[in-house]
BARO-771051 format. One record per residue (C-alpha): residue in one letter; x, y, z. Coordinates in pm, whole numbers, padded with zeros to 5 digits, always signed. Layout:
BEGIN
AXYZ;...
% end
This chain:
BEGIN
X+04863+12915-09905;X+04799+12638-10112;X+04466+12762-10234;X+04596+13134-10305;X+04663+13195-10695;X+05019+13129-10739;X+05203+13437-10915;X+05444+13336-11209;X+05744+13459-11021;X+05656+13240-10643;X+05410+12949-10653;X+05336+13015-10275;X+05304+12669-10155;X+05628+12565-10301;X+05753+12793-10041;X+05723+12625-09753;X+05950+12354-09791;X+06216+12616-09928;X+06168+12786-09580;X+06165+12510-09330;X+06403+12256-09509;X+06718+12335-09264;X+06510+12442-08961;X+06658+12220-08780;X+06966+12430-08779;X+06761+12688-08551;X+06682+12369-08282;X+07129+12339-08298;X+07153+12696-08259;X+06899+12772-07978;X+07048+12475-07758;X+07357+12634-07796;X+07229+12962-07700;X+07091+12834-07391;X+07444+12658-07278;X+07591+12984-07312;X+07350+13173-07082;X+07348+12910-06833;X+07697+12987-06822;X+07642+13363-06841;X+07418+13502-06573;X+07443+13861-06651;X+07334+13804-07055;X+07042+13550-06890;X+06909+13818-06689;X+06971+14065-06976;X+06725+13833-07185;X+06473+13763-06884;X+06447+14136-06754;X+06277+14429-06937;X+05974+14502-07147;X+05825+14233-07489;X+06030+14433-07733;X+06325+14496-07505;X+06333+14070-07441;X+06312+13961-07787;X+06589+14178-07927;X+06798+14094-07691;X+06705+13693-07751;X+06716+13730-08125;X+07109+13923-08094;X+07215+13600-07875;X+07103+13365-08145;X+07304+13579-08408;X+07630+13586-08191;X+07602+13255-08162;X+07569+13142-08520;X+07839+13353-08577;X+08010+13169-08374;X+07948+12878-08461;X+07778+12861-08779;X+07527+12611-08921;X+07587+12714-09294;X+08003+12531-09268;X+08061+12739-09599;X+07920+12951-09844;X+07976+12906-10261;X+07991+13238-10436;X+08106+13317-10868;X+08290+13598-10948;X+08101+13817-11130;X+08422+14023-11286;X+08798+13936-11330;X+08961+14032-10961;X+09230+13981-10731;X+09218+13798-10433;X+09526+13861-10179;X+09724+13962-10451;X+09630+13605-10688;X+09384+13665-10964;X+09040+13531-11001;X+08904+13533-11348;X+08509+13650-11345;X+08319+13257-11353;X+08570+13140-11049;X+08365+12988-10762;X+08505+13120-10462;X+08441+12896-10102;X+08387+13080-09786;X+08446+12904-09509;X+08222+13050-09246;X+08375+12920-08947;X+08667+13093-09026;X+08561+13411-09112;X+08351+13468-08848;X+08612+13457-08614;X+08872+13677-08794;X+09177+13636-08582;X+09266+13982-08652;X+09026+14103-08425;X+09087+14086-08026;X+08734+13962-07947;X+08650+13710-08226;X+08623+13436-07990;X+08420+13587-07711;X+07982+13601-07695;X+07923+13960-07712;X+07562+13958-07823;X+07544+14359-07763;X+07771+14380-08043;X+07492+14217-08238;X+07197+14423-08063;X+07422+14778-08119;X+07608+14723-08410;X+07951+14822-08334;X+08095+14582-08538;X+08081+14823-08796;X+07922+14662-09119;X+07951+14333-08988;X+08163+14234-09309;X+08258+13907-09350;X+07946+13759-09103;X+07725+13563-09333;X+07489+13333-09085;X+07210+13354-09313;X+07480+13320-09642;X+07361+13708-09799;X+07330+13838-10150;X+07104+13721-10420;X+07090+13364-10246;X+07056+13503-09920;X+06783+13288-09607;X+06443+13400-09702;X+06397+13214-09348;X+06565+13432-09167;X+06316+13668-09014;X+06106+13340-08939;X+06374+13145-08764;X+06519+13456-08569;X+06116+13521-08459;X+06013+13128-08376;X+06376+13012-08220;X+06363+13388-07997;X+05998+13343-07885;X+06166+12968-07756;X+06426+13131-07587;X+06232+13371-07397;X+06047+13064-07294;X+06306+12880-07159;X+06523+13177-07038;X+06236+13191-06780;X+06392+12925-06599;X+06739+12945-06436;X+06963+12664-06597;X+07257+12492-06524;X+07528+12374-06761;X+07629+12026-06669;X+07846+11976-06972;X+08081+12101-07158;X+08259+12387-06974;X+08231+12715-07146;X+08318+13050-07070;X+08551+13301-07137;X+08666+13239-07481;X+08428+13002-07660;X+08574+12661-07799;X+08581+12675-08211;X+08313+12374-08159;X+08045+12321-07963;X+07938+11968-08018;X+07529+12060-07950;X+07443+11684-07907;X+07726+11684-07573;X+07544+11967-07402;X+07342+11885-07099;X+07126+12107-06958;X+06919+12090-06630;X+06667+12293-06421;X+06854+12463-06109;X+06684+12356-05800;X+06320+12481-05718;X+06276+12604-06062;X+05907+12501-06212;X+05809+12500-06607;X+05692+12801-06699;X+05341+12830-06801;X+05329+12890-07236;X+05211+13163-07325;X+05140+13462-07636;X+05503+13470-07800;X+05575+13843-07836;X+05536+14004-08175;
% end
């Protein structure tokens, strides 16, 4: 990349940096993922079983219910573009307006905000998915995106290949509003080997 001609509108090697600087936020979110399914037979099996295309999907709609659960990004900074209201207050256009992610993700007027429903991601029959904003969206939208949701699913089709057992915390049900990802501990159930690496699916 770094010895392509750079454009005047995206000097390519520049990019990288952009791309990976919070990757570490995929790492959070795919340990997280696998608590869930160790607690979760029926979604593990859901990601294990089934064709390349069929697997991944399903991985990648995991990973989204679960950083919409609970997100990396804490809260997201928008400006009003035009004078508005804003439950009934107005906001002159130039306001920055904070959206706290946590919250809105879990809208508490909805029955199953606090339940891991990944079809809900892989379907989507939450309508527009208003309000969900894992990747922020808009102009300043992740240009990562597609690359984290492809890397962090190939990993969890790798380790979904193993059965797991959740040693700590106690999930299930209705998930906890935190997940503390460095608390997790995760272990091999009996008799289950490393899986061999292989070819991520495309």
């Amino acid at each position: 990349m770094a010895g392509r001609d750079a454009t005047v509108d995206a000097e390519l090697a520049g990019q990288l940096p952009h791309w990976l600087f919070a990757f570490d936020a995929a790492g959070i979110t795919l340990f997280r993922t696998l608590a869930v399914l160790a607690s979760r037979p029926d979604l593990h099996r859901a990601v294990q079983d089934g064709v390349e295309r069929s697997r991944m999907a399903w991985a990648q709609a995991c990973l989204r219910e679960t950083v919409r659960l609970w997100p990396t990004t804490l809260v997201v900074l928008r400006d009003v573009v035009r004078a508005t209201e804003l439950s009934g207050r107005p906001l002159p256009a130039g306001a920055t307006v904070v959206v706290v992610s946590a919250w809105s993700h879990r809208d508490p007027r909805r029955p199953d905000a606090d339940l891991f429903q990944p079809h809900d991601r892989l379907s989507g029959s939450r309508g527009s998915d208003d309000g969900l904003v894992p990747f922020s969206d808009g102009p300043a939208r992740c240009p990562g995106e597609s690359l984290v949701l492809q890397t962090a699913g190939a990993a969890l089709l790798y380790f979904a290949r193993s059965r797991w057992q959740l040693r700590a915390p106690r999930i299930g049900g209705r998930m906890p509003s935190m997940l503390n990802h460095y608390g997790i501990q995760l272990e091999r159930a009996p008799n289950q080997a490393r899986p061999p690496l292989e070819t991520p699916p495309r």
